[in-house]
N, CA and C atoms as a LAMMPS dump frame, in Angstrom:
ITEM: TIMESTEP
0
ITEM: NUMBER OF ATOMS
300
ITEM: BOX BOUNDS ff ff ff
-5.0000000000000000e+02 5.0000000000000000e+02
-5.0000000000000000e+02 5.0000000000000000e+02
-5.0000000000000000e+02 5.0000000000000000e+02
ITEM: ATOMS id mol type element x y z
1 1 1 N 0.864 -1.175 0
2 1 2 C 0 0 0
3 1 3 C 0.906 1.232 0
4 2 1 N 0.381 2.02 -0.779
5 2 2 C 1.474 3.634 -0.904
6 2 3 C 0.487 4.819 -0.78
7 3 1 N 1.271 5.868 -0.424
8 3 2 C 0.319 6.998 0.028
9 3 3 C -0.386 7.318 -1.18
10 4 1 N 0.063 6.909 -2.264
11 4 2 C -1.021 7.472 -3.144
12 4 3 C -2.371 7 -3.058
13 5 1 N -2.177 6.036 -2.738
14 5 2 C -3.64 5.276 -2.335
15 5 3 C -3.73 5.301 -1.165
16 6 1 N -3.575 5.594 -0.463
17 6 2 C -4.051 6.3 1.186
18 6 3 C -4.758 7.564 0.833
19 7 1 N -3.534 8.15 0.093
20 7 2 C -4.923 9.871 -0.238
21 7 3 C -6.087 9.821 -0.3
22 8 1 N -5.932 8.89 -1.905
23 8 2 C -6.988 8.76 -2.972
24 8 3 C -8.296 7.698 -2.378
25 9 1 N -8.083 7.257 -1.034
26 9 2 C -9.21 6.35 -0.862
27 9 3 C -9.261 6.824 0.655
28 10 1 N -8.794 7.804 1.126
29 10 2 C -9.563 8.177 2.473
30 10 3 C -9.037 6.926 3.348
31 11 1 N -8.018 6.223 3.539
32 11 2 C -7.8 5.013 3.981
33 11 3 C -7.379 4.98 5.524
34 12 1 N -7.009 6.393 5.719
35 12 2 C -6.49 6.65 7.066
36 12 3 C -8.098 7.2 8.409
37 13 1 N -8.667 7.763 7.353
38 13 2 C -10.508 8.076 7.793
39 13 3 C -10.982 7.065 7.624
40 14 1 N -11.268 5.868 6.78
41 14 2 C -12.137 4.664 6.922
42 14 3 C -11.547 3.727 7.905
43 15 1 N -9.582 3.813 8.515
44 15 2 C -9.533 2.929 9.498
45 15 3 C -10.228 3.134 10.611
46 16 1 N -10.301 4.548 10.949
47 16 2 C -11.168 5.256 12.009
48 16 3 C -11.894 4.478 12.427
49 17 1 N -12.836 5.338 10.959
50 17 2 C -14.376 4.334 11.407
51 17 3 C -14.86 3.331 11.206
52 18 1 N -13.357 2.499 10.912
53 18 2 C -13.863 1.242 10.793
54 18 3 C -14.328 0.822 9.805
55 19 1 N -13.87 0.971 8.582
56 19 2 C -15.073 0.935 6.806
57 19 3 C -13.781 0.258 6.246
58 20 1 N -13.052 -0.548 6.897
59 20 2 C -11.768 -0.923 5.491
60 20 3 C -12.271 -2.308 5.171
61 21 1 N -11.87 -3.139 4.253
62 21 2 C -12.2 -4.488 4.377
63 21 3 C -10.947 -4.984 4.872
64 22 1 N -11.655 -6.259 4.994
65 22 2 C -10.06 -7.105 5.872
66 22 3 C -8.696 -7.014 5.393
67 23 1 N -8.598 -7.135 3.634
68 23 2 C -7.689 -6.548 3.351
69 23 3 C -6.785 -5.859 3.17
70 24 1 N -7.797 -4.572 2.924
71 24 2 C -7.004 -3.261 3.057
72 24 3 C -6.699 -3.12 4.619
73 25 1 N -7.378 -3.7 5.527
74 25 2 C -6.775 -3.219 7.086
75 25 3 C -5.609 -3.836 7.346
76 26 1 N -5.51 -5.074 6.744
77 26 2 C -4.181 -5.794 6.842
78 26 3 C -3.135 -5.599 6.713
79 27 1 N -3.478 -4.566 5.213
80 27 2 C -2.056 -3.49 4.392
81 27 3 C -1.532 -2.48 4.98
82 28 1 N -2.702 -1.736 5.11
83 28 2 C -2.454 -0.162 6.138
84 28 3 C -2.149 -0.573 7.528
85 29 1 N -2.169 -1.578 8.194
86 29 2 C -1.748 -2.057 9.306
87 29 3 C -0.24 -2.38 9.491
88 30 1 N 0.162 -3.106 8.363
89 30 2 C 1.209 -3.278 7.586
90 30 3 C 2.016 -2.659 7.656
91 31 1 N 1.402 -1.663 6.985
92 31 2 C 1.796 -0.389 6.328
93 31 3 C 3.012 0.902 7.522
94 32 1 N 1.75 0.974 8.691
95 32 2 C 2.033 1.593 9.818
96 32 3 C 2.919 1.309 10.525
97 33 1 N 3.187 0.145 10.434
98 33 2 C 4.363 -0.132 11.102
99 33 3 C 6.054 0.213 11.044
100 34 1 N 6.03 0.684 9.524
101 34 2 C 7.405 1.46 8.739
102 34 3 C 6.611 2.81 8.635
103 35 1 N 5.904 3.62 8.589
104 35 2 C 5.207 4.425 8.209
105 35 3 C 5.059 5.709 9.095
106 36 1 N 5.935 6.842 9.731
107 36 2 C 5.396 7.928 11.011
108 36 3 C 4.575 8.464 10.316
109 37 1 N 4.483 8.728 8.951
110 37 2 C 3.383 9.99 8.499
111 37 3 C 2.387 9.227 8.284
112 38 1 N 2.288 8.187 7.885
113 38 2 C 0.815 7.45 8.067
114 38 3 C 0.281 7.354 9.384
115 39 1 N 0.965 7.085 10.734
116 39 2 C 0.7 7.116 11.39
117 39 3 C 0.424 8.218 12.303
118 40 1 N 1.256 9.304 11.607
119 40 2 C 0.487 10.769 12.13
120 40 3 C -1.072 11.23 11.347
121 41 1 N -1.079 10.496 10.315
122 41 2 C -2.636 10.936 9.786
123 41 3 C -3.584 10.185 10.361
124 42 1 N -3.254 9.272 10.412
125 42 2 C -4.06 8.113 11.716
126 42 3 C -4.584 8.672 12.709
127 43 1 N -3.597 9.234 13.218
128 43 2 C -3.705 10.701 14.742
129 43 3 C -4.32 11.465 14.359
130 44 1 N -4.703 12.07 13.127
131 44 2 C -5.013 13.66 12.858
132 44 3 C -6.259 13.107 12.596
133 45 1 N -7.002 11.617 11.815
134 45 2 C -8.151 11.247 11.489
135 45 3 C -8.883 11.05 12.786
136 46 1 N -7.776 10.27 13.861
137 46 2 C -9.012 10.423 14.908
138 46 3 C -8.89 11.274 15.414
139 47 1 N -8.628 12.469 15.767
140 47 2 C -8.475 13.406 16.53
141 47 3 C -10.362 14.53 15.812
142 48 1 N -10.262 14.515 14.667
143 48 2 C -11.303 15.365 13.894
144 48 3 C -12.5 14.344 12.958
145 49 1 N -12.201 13.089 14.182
146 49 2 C -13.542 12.012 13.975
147 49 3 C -14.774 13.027 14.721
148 50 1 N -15.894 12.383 13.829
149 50 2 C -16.778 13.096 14.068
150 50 3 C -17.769 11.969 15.263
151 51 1 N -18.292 13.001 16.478
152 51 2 C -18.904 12.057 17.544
153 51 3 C -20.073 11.279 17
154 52 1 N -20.205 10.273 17.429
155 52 2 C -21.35 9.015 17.05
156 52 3 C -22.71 9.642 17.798
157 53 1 N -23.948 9.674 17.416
158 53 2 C -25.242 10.184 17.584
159 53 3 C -25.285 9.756 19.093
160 54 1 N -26.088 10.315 19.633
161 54 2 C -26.31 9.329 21.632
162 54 3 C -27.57 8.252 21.093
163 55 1 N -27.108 7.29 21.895
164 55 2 C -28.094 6.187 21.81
165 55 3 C -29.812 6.896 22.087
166 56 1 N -30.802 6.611 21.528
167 56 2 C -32.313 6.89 21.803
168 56 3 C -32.26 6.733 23.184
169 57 1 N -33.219 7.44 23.719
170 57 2 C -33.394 7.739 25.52
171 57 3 C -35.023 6.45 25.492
172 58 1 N -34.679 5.449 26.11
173 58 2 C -35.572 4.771 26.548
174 58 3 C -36.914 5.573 27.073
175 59 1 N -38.114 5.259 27.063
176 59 2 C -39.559 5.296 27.723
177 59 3 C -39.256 5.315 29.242
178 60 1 N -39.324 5.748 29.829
179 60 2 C -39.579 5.868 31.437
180 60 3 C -39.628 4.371 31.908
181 61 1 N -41.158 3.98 31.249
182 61 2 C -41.059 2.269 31.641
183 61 3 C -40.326 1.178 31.779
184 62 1 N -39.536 1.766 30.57
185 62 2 C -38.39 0.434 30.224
186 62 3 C -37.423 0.83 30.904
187 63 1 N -36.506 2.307 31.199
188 63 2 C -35.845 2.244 31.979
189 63 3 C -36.13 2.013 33.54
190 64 1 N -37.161 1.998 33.979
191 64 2 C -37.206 1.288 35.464
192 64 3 C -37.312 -0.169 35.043
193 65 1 N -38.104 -1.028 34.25
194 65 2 C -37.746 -2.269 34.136
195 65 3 C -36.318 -2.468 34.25
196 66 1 N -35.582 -2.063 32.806
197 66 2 C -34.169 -2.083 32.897
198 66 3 C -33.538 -2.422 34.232
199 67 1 N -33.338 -1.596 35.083
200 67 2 C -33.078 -1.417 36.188
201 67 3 C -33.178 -2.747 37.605
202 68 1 N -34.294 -3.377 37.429
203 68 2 C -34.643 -4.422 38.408
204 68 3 C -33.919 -6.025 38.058
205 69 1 N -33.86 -6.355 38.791
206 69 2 C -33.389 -7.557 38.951
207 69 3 C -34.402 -8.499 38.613
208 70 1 N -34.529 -9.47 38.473
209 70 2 C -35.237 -10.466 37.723
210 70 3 C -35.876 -11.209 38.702
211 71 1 N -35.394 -11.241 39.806
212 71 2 C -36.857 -11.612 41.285
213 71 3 C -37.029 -10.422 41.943
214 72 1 N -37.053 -9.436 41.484
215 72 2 C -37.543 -7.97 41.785
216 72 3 C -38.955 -8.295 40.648
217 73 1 N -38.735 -8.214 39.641
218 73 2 C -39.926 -8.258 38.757
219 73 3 C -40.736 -9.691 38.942
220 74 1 N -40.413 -10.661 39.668
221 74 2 C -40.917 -11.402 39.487
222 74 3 C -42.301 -11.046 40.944
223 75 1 N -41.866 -10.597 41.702
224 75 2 C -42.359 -10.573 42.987
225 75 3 C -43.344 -9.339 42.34
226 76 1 N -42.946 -8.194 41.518
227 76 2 C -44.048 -7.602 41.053
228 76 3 C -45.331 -7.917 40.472
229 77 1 N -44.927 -8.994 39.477
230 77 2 C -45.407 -9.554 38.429
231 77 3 C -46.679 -10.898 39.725
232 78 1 N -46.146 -11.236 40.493
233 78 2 C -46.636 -12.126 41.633
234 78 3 C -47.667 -11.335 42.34
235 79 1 N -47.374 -10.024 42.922
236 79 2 C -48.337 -9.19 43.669
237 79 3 C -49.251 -8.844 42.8
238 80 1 N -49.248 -8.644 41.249
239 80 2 C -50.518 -8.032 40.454
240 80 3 C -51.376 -9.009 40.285
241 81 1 N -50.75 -10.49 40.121
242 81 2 C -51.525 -11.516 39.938
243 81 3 C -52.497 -11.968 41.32
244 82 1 N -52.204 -11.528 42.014
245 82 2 C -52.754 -11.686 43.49
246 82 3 C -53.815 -10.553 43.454
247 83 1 N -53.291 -9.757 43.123
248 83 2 C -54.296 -7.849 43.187
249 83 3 C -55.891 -8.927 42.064
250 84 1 N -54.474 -9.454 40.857
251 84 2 C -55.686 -9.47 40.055
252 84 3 C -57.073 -10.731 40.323
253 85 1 N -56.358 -11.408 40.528
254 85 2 C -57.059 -12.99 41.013
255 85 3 C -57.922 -12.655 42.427
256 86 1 N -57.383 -11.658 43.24
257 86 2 C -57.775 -11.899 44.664
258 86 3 C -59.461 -11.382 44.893
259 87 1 N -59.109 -9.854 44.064
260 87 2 C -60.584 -9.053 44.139
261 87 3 C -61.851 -9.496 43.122
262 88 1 N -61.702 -10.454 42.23
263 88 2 C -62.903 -10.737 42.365
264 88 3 C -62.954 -11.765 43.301
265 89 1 N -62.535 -12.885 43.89
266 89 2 C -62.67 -13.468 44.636
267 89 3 C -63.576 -13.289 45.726
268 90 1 N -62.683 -11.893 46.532
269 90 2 C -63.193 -11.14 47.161
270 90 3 C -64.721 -10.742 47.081
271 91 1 N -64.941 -9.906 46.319
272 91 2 C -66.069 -9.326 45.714
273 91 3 C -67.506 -10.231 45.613
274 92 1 N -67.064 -11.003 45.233
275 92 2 C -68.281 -12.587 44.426
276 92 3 C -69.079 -12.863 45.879
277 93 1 N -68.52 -13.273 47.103
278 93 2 C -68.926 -13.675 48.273
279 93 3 C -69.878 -12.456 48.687
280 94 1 N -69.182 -11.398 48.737
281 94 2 C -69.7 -10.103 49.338
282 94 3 C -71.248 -9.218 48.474
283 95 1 N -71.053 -9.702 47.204
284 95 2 C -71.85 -9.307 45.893
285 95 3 C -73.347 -10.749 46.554
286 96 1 N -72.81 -11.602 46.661
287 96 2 C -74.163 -12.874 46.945
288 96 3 C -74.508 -12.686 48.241
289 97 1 N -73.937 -12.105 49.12
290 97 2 C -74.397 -11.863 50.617
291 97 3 C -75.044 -10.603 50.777
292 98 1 N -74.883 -9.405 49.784
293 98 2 C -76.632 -8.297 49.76
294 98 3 C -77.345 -9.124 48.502
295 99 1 N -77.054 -10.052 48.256
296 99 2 C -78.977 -10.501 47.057
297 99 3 C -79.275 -10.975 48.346
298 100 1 N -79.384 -11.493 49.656
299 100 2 C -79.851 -12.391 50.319
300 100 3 C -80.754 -11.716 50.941
């Protein structure tokens, strides 16, 4: 690999970000190893890399799920089923004892 083709293909910016194929990383890897001015553009590419977007901000919901431990949610998931199962239970006895 020669700087002419380092210029001409952005090769020192695609190691950056990571866009070379296996090949060419092999060469320019190669390459760097006899190479200070390749390896000062290396420096200068990441230095005026451009920052990666921030990850999407989760829903409120999911980040407290996120957050719990997995017999934390289970014991949640246990108390609703109880909330849910319990009150009609409840209710049915109390509902047939005013028809009487």
């Amino acid at each position: 690999m020669d700087h002419r083709y380092i210029d001409e293909n952005l090769v020192a910016q695609r190691y950056v970000d990571n866009a070379l194929t296996p090949d060419e990383r092999t060469e320019f890897e190669a390459h760097l190893v006899d190479c200070q001015e390749c390896t000062d553009r290396l420096l200068l590419a990441g230095m005026f890399r451009k920052p990666s977007a921030p990850p999407p901000r989760l829903p409120l919901r999911a980040r407290f799920v996120a957050r719990l431990k997995p017999w934390q949610l289970l014991v949640i998931f246990a108390i609703a089923a109880l909330i849910l199962l319990g009150i009609p239970a409840l209710l049915i006895p109390l509902w047939q004892l005013r028809r009487r």
